[in-house]
N, C-alpha and C positions, 0 to 999 in steps of 0.2 A: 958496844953498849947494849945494855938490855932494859928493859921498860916494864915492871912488873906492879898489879896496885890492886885494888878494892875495889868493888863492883861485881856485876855478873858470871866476870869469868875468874880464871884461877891463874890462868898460863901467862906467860913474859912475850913481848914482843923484841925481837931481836934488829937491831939497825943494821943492814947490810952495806948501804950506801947511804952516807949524809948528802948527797947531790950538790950540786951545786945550783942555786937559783938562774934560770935564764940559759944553763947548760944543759943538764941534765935532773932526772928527776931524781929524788931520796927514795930507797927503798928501805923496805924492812917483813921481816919472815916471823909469822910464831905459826906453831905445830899445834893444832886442835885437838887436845888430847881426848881419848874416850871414856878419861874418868871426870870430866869436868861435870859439875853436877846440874846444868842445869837441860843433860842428856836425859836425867831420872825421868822427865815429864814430858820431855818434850822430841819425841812420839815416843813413847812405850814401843817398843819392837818395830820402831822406826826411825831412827837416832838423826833429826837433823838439825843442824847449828841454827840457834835461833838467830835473825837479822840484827837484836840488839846488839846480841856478842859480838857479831862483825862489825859494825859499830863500836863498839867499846875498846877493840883491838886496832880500828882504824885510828881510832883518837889518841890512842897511847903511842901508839906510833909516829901520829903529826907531831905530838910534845916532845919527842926525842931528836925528832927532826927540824924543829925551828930553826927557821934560817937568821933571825935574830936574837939578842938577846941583849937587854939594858940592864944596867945595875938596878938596884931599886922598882925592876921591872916583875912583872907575876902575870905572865900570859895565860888567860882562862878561856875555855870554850864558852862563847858567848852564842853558840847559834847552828845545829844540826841545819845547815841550809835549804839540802837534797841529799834525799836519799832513793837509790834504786837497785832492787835486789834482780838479778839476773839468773843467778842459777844455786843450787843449795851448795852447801857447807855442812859435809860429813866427817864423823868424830875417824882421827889419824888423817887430817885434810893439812898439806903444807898451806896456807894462808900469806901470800905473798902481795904484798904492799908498795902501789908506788905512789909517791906526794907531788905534787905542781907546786909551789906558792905561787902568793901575789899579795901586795898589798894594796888596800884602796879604803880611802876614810880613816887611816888610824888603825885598822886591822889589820892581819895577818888572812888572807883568807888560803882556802887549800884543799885543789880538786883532786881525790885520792883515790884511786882503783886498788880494787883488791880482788885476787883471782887465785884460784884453787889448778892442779895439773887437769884439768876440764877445760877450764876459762875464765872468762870474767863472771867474779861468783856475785860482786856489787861495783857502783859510780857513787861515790859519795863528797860532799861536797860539806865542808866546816871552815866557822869563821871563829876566829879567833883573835879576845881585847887584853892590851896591858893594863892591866889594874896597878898602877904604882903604888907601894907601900907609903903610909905615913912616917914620919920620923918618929920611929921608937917602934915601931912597927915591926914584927917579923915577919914574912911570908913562911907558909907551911912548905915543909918539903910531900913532894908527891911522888907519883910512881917512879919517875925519871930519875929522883934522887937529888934533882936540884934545886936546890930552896926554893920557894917560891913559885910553884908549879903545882898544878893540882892536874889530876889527871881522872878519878871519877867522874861518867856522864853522872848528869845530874846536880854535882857539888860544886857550888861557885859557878854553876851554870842557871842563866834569871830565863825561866817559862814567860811570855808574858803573852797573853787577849790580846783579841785584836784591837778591843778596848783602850789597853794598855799604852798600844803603841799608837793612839788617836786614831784608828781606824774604826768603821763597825764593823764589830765581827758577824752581825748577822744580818 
């Protein structure tokens, strides 16, 4: 299964291993190519894979990996947890994926390492809620291909202040 979508980058993320929760971990591989475009800017004659993209390919990877799935269910990223970048990501970089789950509250959550033939390039850590459809309702299909899935950072994912979530944010 491949995982391809909208967003910053261009490239598909490849499932290697769906793992098994509690066994082993889910992996998945995508190839950093060096015509992806957001090389043009970022370094001019020093080409390194921006953190988003790692991100963005970490997350298309958790949604192919979900270790559940409900009818009626629409699993969205609700929550870049943590994030920490370790070492860079250069363009022709294999990008090699492994997912933990767990759940807690109602989430999916999912501590994901991703590492280049260097090492560990990030530690990333995403949570993820079921939005269940209404009746009459469709869910979108997303990169995954499975209804109901949306795989954009950003899209059907809620920013909120700290305001927001009754805290002060300052």
């Amino acid at each position: 299964m491949t995982a391809a979508g909208w967003g910053p980058v261009d490239g598909t993320v490849k499932v290697v291993d769906p793992g098994v929760p509690g066994e082993r971990p889910a992996r998945c591989l995508a190839v950093v190519d060096a015509s992806e475009k957001v090389f043009a800017g970022h370094f001019p004659g020093f080409a390194i894979f921006p953190g988003v993209c790692v991100v963005e390919y970490v997350q298309r990877g958790a949604l192919a990996t979900l270790p559940e799935r409900e009818p009626g269910g629409r699993w969205v990223l609700a929550a870049v947890e943590s994030s920490r970048f370790l070492s860079p990501v250069y363009p022709g970089d294999e990008l090699t994926s492994e997912y933990v789950w767990s759940r807690k509250d109602g989430a999916l959550r999912c501590r994901a390492s991703a590492a280049t033939g260097r090492g560990v390039a990030a530690q990333i850590r995403l949570r993820f809620e079921n939005r269940k459809t209404q009746t009459g309702e469709t869910g979108q299909t997303g990169e995954t291909g499975r209804a109901g899935e949306t795989g954009e950072m950003g899209r059907d994912t809620e920013a909120r202040s700290g305001r927001d979530r009754g805290t002060d944010a300052g």
